[in-house]
LOKE-590080 format. One line per 5 residues: number of its first residue (from 1); their letters; for each residue x, y, z of C-alpha. Coordinates in nm, 3 decimals, m for minus. Example, Ala and Ser with C-alpha at 12.3 -4.5 7.8 and 13.67 -1.06 7.14 Angstrom:
2
1	as	1.230 m0.450 0.780; 1.367 m0.106 0.714
This chain:
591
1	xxxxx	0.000 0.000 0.000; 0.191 0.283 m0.107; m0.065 0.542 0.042; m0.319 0.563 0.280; m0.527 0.723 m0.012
6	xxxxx	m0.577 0.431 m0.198; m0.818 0.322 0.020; m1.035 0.550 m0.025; m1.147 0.401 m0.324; m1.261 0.102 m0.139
11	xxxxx	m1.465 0.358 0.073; m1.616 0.502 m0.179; m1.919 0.266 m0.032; m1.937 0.477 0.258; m1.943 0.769 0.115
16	xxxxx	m2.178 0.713 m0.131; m2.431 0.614 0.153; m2.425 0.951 0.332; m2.730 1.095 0.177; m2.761 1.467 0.142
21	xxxxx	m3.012 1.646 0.226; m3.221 1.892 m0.046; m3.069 2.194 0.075; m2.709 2.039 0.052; m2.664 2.189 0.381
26	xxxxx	m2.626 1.840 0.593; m2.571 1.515 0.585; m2.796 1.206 0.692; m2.522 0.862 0.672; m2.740 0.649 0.917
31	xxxxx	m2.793 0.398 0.617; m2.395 0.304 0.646; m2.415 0.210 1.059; m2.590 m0.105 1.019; m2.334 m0.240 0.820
36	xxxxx	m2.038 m0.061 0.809; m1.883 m0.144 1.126; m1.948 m0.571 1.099; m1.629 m0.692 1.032; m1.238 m0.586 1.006
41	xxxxx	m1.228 m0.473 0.655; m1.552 m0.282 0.664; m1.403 m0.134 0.985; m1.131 m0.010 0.855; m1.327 0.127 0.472
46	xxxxx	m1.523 0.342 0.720; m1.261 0.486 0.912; m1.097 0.565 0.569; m1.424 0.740 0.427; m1.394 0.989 0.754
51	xxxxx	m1.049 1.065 0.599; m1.185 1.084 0.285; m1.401 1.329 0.375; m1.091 1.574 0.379; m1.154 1.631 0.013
56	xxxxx	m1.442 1.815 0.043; m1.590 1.582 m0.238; m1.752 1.917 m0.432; m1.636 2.160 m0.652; m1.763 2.529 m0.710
61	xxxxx	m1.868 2.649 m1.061; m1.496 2.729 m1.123; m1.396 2.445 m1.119; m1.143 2.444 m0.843; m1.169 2.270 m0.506
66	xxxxx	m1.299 2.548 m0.260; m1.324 2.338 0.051; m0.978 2.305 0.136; m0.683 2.401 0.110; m0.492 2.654 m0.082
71	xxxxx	m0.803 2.836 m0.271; m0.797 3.033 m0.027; m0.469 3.194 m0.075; m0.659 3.379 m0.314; m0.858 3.573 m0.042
76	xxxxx	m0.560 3.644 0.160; m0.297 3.916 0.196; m0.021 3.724 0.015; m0.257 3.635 m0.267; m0.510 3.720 m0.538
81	xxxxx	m0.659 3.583 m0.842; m0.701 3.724 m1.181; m1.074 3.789 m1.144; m1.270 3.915 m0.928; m1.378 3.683 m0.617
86	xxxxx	m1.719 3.786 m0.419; m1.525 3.820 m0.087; m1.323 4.077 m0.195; m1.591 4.266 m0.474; m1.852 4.338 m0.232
91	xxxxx	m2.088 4.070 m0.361; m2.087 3.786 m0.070; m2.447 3.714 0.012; m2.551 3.443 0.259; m2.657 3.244 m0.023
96	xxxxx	m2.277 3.197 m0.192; m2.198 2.831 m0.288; m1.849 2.892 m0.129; m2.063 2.946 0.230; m2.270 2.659 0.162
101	xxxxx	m2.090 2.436 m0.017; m1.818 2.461 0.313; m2.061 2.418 0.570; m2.177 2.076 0.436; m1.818 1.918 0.293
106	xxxxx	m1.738 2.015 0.703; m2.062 1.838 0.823; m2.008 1.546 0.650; m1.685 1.453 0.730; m1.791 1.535 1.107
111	xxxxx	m2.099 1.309 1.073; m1.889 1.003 0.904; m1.602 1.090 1.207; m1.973 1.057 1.472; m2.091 0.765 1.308
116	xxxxx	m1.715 0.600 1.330; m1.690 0.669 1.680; m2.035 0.621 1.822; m2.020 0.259 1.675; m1.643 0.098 1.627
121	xxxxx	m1.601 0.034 1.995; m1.999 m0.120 2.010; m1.991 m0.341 1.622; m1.640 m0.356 1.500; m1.501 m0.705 1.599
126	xxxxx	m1.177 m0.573 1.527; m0.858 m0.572 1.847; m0.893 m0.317 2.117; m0.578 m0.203 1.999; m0.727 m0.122 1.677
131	xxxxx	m1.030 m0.010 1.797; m0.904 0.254 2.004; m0.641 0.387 1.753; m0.951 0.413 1.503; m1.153 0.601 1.735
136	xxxxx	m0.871 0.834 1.833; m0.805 0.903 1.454; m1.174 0.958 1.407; m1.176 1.195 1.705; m0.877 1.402 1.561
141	xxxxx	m1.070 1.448 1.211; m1.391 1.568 1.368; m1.189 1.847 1.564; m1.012 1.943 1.240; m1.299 1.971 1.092
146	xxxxx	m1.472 2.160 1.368; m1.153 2.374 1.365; m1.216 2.456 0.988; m1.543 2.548 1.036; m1.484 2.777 1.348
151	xxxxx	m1.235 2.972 1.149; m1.456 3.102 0.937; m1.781 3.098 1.054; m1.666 3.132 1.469; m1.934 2.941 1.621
156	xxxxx	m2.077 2.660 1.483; m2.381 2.388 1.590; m2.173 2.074 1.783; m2.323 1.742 1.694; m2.131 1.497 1.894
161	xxxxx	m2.350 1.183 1.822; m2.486 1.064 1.504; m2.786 1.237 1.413; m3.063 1.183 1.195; m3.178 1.424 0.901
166	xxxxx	m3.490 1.586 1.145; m3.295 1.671 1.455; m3.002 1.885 1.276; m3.151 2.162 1.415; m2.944 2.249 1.691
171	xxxxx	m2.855 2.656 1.785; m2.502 2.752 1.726; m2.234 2.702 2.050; m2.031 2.984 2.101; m1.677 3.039 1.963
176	xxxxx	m1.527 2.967 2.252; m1.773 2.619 2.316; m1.680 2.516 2.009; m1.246 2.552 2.047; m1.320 2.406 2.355
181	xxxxx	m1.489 2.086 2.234; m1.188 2.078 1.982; m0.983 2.062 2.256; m1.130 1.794 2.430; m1.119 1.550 2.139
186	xxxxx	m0.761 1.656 2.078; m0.690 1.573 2.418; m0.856 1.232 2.401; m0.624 1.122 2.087; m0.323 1.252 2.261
191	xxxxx	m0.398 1.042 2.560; m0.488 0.745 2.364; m0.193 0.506 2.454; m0.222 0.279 2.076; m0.200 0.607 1.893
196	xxxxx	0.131 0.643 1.768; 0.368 0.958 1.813; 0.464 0.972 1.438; 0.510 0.695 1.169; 0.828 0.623 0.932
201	xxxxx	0.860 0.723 0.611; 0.730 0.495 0.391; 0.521 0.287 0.672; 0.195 0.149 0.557; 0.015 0.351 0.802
206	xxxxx	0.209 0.667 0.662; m0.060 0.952 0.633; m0.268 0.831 0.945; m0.286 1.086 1.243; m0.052 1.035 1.510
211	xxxxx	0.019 1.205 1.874; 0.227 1.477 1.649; m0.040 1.585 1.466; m0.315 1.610 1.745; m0.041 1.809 1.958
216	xxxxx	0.033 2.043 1.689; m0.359 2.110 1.624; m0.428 2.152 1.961; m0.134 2.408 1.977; m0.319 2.660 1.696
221	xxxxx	m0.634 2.564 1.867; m0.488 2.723 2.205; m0.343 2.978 1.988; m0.690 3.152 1.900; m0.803 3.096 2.304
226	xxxxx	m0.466 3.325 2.324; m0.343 3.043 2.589; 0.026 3.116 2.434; 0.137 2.876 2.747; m0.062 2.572 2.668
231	xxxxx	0.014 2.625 2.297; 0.350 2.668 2.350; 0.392 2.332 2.585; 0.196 2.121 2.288; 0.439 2.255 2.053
236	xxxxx	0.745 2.141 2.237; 0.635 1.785 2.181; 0.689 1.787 1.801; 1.061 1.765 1.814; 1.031 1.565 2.110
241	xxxxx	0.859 1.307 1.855; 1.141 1.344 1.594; 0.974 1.610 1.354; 1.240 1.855 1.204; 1.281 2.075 0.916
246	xxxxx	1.359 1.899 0.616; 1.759 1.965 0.516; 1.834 1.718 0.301; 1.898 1.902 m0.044; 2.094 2.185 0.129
251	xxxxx	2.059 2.556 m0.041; 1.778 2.400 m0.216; 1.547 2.246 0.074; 1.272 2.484 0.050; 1.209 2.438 m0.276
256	xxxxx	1.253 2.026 m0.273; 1.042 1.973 0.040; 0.759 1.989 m0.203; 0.848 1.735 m0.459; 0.702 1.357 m0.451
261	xxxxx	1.030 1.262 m0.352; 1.002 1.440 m0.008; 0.660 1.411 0.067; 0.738 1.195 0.376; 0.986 1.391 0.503
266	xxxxx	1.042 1.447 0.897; 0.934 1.828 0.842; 0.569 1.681 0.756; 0.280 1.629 1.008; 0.009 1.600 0.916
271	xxxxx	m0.056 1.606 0.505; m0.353 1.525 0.224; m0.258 1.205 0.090; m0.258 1.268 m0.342; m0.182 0.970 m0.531
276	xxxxx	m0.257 0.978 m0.933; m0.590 0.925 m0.978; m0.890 1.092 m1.114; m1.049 1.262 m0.800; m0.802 1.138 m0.561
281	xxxxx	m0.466 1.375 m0.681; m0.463 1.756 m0.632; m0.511 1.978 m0.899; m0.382 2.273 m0.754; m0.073 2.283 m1.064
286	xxxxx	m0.365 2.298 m1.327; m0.535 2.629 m1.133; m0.165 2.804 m1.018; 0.004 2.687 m1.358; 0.084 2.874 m1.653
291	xxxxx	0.010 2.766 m2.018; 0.316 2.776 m2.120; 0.401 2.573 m1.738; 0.168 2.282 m1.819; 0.024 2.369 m2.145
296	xxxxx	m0.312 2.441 m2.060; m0.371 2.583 m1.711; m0.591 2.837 m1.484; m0.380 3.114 m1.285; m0.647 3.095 m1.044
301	xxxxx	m0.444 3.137 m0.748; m0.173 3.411 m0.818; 0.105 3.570 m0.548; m0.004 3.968 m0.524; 0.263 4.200 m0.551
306	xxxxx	0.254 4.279 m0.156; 0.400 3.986 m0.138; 0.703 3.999 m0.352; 0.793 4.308 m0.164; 0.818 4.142 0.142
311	xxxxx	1.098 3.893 0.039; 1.391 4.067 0.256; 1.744 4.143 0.065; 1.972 3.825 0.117; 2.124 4.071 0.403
316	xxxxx	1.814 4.109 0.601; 1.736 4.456 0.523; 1.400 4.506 0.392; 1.350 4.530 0.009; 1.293 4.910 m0.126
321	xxxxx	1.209 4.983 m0.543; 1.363 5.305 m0.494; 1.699 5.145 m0.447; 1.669 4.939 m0.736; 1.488 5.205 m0.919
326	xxxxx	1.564 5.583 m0.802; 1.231 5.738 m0.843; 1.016 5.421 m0.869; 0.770 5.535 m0.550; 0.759 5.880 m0.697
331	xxxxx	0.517 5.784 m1.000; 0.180 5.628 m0.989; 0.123 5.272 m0.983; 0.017 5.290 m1.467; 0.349 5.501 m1.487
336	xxxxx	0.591 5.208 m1.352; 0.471 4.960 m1.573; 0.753 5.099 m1.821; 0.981 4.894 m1.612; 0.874 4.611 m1.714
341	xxxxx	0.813 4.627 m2.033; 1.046 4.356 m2.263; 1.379 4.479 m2.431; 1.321 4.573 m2.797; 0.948 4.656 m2.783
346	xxxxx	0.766 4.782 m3.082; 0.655 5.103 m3.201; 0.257 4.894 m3.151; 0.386 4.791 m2.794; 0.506 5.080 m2.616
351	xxxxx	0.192 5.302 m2.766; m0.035 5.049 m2.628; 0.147 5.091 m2.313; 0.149 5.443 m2.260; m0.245 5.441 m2.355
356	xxxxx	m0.258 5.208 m2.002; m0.070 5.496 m1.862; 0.325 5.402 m1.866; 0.566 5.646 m1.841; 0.692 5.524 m2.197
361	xxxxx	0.993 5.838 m2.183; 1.175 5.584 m1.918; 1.181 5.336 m2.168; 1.542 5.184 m2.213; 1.546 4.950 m2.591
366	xxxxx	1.842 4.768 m2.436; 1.820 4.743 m2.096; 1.495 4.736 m1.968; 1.501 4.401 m1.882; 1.832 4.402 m1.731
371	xxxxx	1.737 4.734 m1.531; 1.408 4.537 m1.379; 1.591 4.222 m1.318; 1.811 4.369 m1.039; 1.482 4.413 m0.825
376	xxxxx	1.479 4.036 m0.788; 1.826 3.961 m0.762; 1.994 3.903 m0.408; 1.706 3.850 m0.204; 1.558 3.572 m0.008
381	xxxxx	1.546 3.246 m0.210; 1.209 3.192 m0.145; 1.084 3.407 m0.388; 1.254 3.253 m0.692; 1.174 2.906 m0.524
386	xxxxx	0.834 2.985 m0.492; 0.735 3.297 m0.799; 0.802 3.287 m1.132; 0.956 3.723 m1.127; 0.992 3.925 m1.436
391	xxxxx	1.237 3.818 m1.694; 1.309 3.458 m1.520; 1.375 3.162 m1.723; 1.150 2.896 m1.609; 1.173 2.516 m1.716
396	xxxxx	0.801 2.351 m1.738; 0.688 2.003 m1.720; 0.815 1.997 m2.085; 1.173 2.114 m1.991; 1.137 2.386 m2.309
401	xxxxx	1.273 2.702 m2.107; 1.008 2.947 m2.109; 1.101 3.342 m2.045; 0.836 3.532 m1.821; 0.823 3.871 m2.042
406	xxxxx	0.579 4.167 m2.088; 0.404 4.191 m2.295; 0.280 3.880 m2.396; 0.390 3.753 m2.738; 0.405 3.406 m2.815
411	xxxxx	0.410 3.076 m2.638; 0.601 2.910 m2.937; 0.973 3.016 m3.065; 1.052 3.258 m3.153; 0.931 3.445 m2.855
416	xxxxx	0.842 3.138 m2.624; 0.674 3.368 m2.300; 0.506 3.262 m2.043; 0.110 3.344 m2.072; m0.147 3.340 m1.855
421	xxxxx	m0.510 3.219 m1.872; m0.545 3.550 m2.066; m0.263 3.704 m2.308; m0.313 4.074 m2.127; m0.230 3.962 m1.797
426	xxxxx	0.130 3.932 m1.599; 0.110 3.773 m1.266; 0.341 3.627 m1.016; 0.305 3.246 m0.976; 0.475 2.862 m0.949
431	xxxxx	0.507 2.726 m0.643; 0.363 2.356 m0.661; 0.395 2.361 m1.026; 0.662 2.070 m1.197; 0.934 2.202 m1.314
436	xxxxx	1.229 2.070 m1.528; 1.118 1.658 m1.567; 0.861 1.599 m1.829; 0.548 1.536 m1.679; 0.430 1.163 m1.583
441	xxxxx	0.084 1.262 m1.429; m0.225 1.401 m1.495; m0.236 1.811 m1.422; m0.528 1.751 m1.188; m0.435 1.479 m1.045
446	xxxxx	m0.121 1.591 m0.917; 0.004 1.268 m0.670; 0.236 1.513 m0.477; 0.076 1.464 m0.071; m0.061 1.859 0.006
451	xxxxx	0.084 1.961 0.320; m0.172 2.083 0.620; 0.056 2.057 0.915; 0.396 2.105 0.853; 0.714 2.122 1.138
456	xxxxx	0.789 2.487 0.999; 0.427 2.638 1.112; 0.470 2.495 1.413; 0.857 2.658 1.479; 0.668 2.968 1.398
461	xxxxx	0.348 2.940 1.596; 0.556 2.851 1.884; 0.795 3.194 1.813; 0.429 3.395 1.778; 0.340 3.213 2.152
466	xxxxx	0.669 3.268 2.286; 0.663 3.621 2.187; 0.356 3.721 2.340; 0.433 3.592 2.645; 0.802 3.659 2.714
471	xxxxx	0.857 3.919 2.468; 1.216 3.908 2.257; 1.442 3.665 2.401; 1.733 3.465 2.251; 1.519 3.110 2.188
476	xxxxx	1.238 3.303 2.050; 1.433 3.461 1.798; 1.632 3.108 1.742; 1.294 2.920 1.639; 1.254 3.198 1.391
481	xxxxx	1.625 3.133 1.271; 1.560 2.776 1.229; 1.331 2.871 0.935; 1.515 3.131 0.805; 1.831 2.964 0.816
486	xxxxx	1.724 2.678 0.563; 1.559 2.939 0.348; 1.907 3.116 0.310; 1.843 3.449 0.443; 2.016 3.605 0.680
491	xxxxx	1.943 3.542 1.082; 1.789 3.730 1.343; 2.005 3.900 1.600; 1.917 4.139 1.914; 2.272 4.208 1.964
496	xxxxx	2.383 4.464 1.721; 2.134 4.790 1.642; 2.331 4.855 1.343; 2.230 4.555 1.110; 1.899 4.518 0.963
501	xxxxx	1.821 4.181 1.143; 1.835 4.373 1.455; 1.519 4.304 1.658; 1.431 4.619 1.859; 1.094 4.477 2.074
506	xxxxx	0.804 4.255 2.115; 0.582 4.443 1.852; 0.922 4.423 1.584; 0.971 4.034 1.668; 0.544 4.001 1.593
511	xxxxx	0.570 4.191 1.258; 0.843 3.965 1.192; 0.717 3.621 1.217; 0.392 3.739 1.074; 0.607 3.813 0.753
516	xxxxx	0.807 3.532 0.812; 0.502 3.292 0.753; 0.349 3.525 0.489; 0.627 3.373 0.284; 0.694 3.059 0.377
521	xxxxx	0.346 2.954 0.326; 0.296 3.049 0.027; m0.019 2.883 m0.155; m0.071 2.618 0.103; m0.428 2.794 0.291
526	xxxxx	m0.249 2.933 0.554; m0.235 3.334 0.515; m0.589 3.391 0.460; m0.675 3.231 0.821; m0.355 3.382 0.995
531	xxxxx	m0.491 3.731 0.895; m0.842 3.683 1.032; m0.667 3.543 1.342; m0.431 3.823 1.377; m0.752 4.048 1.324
536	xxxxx	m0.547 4.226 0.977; m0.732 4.100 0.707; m0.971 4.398 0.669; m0.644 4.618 0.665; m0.430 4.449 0.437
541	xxxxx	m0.697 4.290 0.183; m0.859 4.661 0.153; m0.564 4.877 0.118; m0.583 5.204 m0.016; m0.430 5.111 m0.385
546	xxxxx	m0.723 4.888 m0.363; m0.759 4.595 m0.579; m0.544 4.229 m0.718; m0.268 4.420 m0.881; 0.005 4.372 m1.143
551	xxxxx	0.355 4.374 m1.022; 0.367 4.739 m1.131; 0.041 4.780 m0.823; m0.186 4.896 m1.091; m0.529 4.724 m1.034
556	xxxxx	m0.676 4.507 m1.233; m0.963 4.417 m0.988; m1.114 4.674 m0.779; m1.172 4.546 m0.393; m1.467 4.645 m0.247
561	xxxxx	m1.560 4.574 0.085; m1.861 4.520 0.222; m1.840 4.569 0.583; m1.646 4.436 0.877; m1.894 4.183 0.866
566	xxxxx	m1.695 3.985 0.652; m1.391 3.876 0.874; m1.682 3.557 0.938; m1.850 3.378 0.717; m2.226 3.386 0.713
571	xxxxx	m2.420 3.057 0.825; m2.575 2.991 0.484; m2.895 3.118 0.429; m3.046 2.773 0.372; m2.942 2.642 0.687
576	xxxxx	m3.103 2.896 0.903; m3.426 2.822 0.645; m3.375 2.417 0.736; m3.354 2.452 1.096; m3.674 2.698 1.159
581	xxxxx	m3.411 3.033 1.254; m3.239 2.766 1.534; m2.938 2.845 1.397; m3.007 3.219 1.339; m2.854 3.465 1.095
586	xxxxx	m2.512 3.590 1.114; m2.471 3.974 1.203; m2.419 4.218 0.958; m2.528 3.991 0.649; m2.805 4.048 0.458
591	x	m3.074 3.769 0.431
């Protein structure tokens, strides 16, 4: 069994059974109890359909898996996409299929994870040991998926017993009810003796939750309760368990860690098993490729600008355009896009471009390229490991370099650019996209495992906890370093006031590890939910050159928000229809 995924094929039978409601709002998988749980291999087909359930199983009218995990990027700080999303243009209504379609992929992996452990320890003739590892397993998915839906919509109805069709009806439990009923499953699994701490790579059982896992959930759980002590002592069992940052290709670690090759590496905790199969791989290279990347792909999930600025100098000190580019700041956001404009442009070319508003007098015919290229040289090797910049060669599934130039000309030779879904666009993008083997799988079925948990967010949570309770000390600022170090950029220091890696106080150390993780999560679901945490969301999402930008920061979207409102999700509007107004109507939104 080379995955634990490939089970879920076999489960397919208990998915299939969980019958959906005709609201799509909730689940009703009673049918599967009277049989499911009978003998050893049924047993252990529905403990895999609760993992299964981590899919989401739905898909929005785009196309692209909403439900988890990095579509979200696109609603973040650190991300956009190259059209215009109802979060961020003002249109949310309580009736949005991202809202509802959420709210039941959550439900019905929490009703499978009831229905698992209401009735393994009472039908399955399978060992105790077994038994109680299942159950602890099952426990662990219904917090995470209790934790996904309190992130969003922060407070939730808890259903902690299978329930039939008729009685989902309950009110919603508080914020705080609901992280606290997290906690308590997370706190069963821990103490569940037959759960391990953390398999091998390549163990059968590779991909099932361990101890590690439930301790670093637990920690972020904590985290939002702003219990920075409790998070911080679950987070000092990780390394305890033998999870590390993965070193093993040197310089280049960052950028392997998320090959197939590396998938099981110590730094991962707790992952989405992919293998290549229709349904049952990711397909997040088809919507964050390029066409001339993969040949025909969706830039649906794009890096904004905001965050290519943050990407430090290799030195620590902060990037600035005006350095690169005396005068850069001084023009408007249309002016600058003569920067970027390709070496030997035509007459057609730069007139189109000063009709968009460049500042075509800056031109240089034989060294704008060069002049624009400095801007992304010497800085933290991250961002070349993780965005395709300006004037980069990249090397696609195909292995035919490709040259990321503006504007657009031609994917074929002579030219052979980089497009994007659309031939007038120029966006930041690659991470999780192969690069330089020709390509052996399906583009949406990419069998690279999708990493949820990984040991770098929790060196960085921990820092964040640390922080707030101590303030800047030397092993705060080391767990930072730990990251920073593999990436290749240069390390904190509280020592010397003279060097840009000088960290001055507790708010300088927060503002630090909340860039810190801007970048080193890029595209894997994380920034969108560390802003709402950290309460900036409505700040940085809605700044004042307002909009998903080129890398110039001209718009091409316009951002329009809504209200404050926003920062939670509405309960969909035909839940509160299905339950009678039990579970009323979220503030602020508009039913």
């Amino acid at each position: 069994m080379k995955k634990i995924i490939q089970i879920f094929v076999v489960a397919l039978v208990f998915v299939s059974s969980c019958k959906k409601n005709l609201l799509n709002t909730v689940p009703d998988n009673q049918l599967s109890s009277k049989t499911m749980w009978t003998s050893d291999a049924s047993t252990i087909e529905g403990v895999n359909g609760v993992y299964a359930a981590l899919r989401g199983g739905t898909k929005n009218g785009e196309g692209d898996m909403l439900y988890e995990l990095y579509s979200t990027d696109r609603y973040g700080y650190t991300g956009q996409a190259y059209f215009a999303t109802d979060l961020t243009a003002g249109t949310a209504t309580p009736s949005l299929s991202l809202f509802s379609t959420a709210w039941q992929a959550l439900y019905e992996g929490i009703a499978r994870a009831n229905d698992a452990i209401k009735n393994i320890p009472l039908q399955s003739p399978s060992t105790a040991v077994k038994k109680a590892q299942y159950v602890a397993e099952c426990k662990f998915l219904r917090a995470y998926f209790y934790y996904r839906l309190n992130q969003v919509f922060q407070g939730v109805p808890i259903y902690l017993e299978p329930t039939e069709y008729d009685k989902f009806n309950k009110a919603r439990s508080t914020t705080d009810e609901v992280w606290t009923s997290i906690i308590t499953d997370l706190t069963d699994a821990i103490n569940e003796t037959n759960l391990p701490g953390k398999y091998a790579a390549g163990s059968g059982d590779y991909g099932r939750i361990t101890k590690g896992a439930a301790y670093a959930l637990r920690g972020k759980v904590y985290m939002y309760q702003k219990n920075w002590a409790a998070a911080i002592a679950d987070f000092q069992q990780l390394p305890r368990l033998g999870f590390a940052l993965y070193t093993g290709a040197g310089a280049d670690s960052y950028n392997q860690l998320f090959k197939l090759a590396n998938e099981q590496s110590p730094e991962m905790i707790f992952s989405m098993q992919n293998i290549d199969l229709a349904g049952y791989g990711s397909d997040i290279s088809f919507y964050n490729g390029t066409r001339a990347a993969n040949g025909s792909c969706w830039s649906y999930y794009n890096a904004s600008p905001y965050l290519a600025d943050l990407y430090e100098n290799v030195d620590g000190s902060k990037f600035n355009w005006d350095t690169v580019i005396p005068g850069y700041s001084a023009l408007t956001p249309a002016q600058r896009e003569v920067y970027f404009i390709r070496d030997g442009a035509t007459a057609a070319e730069l007139s189109a471009a000063a009709t968009r508003g460049a500042q075509v007098s800056l031109y240089l015919p034989a060294g704008n390229e060069a002049r624009i290229l400095r801007a992304y040289a010497n800085r933290d090797p991250r961002m070349n490991q993780s965005l395709i910049t300006p004037y980069s060669t990249f090397f696609g599934p195909n292995t035919v370099a490709k040259y990321w130039r503006w504007p657009y000309r031609a994917e074929t030779a002579p030219s052979f650019d980089i497009r994007a879904d659309n031939t007038v666009g120029f966006y930041y993008y690659r991470k999780f996209v192969e690069t330089g083997t020709a390509e052996t799988w399906v583009r949406t079925q990419t069998p690279v495992d999708f990493p949820i948990i990984r040991y770098a967010d929790v060196l960085l949570n921990w820092a964040e906890s640390a922080n707030e309770v101590s303030g800047v000390t030397q092993s705060t600022v080391d767990l930072v370093n730990l990251v920073r170090s593999r990436a290749g950029v240069a390390l904190l220091q509280i020592t010397n006031a003279a060097l840009p890696t000088y960290v001055s106080s507790q708010a300088d150390l927060r503002e630090r590890i909340r860039n810190e993780r801007r970048i080193e999560f890029v595209n894997e679901g994380i920034n969108y939910f560390d802003e709402l945490r950290w309460g900036t969301w409505l700040t940085n999402k809605f700044k004042a050159n307002n909009g998903a930008l080129y890398p110039w920061g001209k718009p091409y979207v316009t951002y329009v928000k809504q209200g404050d409102y926003i920062t939670a999700w509405p309960i969909p509007n035909s839940v509160v229809q299905i339950t009678g107004g039990n579970v009323k109507p979220s503030p602020g939104w508009i039913y």
